[in-house]
C-alpha positions in Angstrom: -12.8 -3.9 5.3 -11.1 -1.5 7.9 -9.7 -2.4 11.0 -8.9 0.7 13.2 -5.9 -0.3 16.2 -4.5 1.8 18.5 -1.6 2.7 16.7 -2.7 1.6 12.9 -5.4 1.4 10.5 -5.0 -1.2 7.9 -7.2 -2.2 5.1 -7.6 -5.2 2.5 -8.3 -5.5 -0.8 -7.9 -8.6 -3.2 -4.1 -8.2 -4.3 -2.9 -6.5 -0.6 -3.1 -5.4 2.7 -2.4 -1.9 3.4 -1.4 -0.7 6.7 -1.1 2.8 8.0 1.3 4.2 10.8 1.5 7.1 11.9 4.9 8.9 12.2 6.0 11.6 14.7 7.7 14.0 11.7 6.1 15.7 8.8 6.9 13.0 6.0 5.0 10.6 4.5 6.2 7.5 3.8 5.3 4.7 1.2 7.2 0.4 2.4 6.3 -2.1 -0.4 6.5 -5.7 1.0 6.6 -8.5 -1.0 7.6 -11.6 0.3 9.1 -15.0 -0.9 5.8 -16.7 -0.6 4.4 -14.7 -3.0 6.8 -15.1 -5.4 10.7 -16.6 -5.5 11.9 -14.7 -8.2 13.7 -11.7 -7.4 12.7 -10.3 -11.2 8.9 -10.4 -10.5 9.1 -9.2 -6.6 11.2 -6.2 -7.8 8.5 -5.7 -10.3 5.4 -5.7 -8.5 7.2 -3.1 -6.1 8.1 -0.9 -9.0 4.4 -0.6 -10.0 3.1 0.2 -6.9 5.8 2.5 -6.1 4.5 4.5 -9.7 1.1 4.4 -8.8 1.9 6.2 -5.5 4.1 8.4 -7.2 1.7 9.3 -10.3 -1.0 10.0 -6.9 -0.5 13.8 -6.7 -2.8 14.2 -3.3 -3.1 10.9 -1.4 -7.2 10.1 -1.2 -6.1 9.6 2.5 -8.4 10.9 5.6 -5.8 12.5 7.3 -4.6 11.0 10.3 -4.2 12.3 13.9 -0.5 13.4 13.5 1.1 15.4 10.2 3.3 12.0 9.1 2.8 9.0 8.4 3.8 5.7 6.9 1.4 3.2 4.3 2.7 0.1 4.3 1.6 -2.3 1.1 1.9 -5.8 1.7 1.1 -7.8 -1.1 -0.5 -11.3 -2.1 0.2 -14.0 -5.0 -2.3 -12.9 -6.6 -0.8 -9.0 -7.0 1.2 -10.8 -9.8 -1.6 -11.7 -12.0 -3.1 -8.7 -11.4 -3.0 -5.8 -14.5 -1.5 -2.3 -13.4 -4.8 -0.7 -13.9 -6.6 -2.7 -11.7 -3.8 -2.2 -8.7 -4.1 1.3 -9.1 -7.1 0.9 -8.7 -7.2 -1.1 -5.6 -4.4 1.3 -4.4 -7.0 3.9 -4.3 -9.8 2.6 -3.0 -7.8 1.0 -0.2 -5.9 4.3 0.6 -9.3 5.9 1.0 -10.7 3.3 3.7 -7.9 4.3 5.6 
């Protein structure tokens, strides 16, 4: 599902919601969120953002449309069920919800 704003494009998958922003300099940006709902422990929060912050890294060109201006920001906010989720099957859903975007 896309939803296309003003401002932002964001789109969901089971495990997150990804949300792109556009930025007014050249870099490109990756914000992991993961919140206390999902998960109180501090061990398995920094976790889940480690994965997805490898997956984005081991990404060598971004399956991104490219948006109207040269930077921009994708932010991953993430759901319980993230942490049940394998690492193959995020990066997974990190791809295909980087190319609805």
């Amino acid at each position: 599902m896309l939803n296309q704003g003003r401002y932002r494009r964001s789109a969901h998958q089971s495990a997150f919601r990804l949300e792109l922003t556009p930025l007014r300099s050249s870099e490109v940006d990756l914000r992991v969120v993961v919140s206390t709902k999902v998960t109180k422990k501090a061990v398995e929060r920094n976790r889940l953002k480690r994965r997805l912050r490898e997956i984005w890294r081991a990404l060598s060109p971004i399956p991104l449309r490219p948006p109207a201006s040269p930077g921009y920001r994708v932010t991953v906010y993430t759901k319980k069920i993230a942490l049940e989720t394998g690492f193959s099957d995020l990066s997974r859903q990190l791809i295909a919800g980087l190319k609805q975007l």
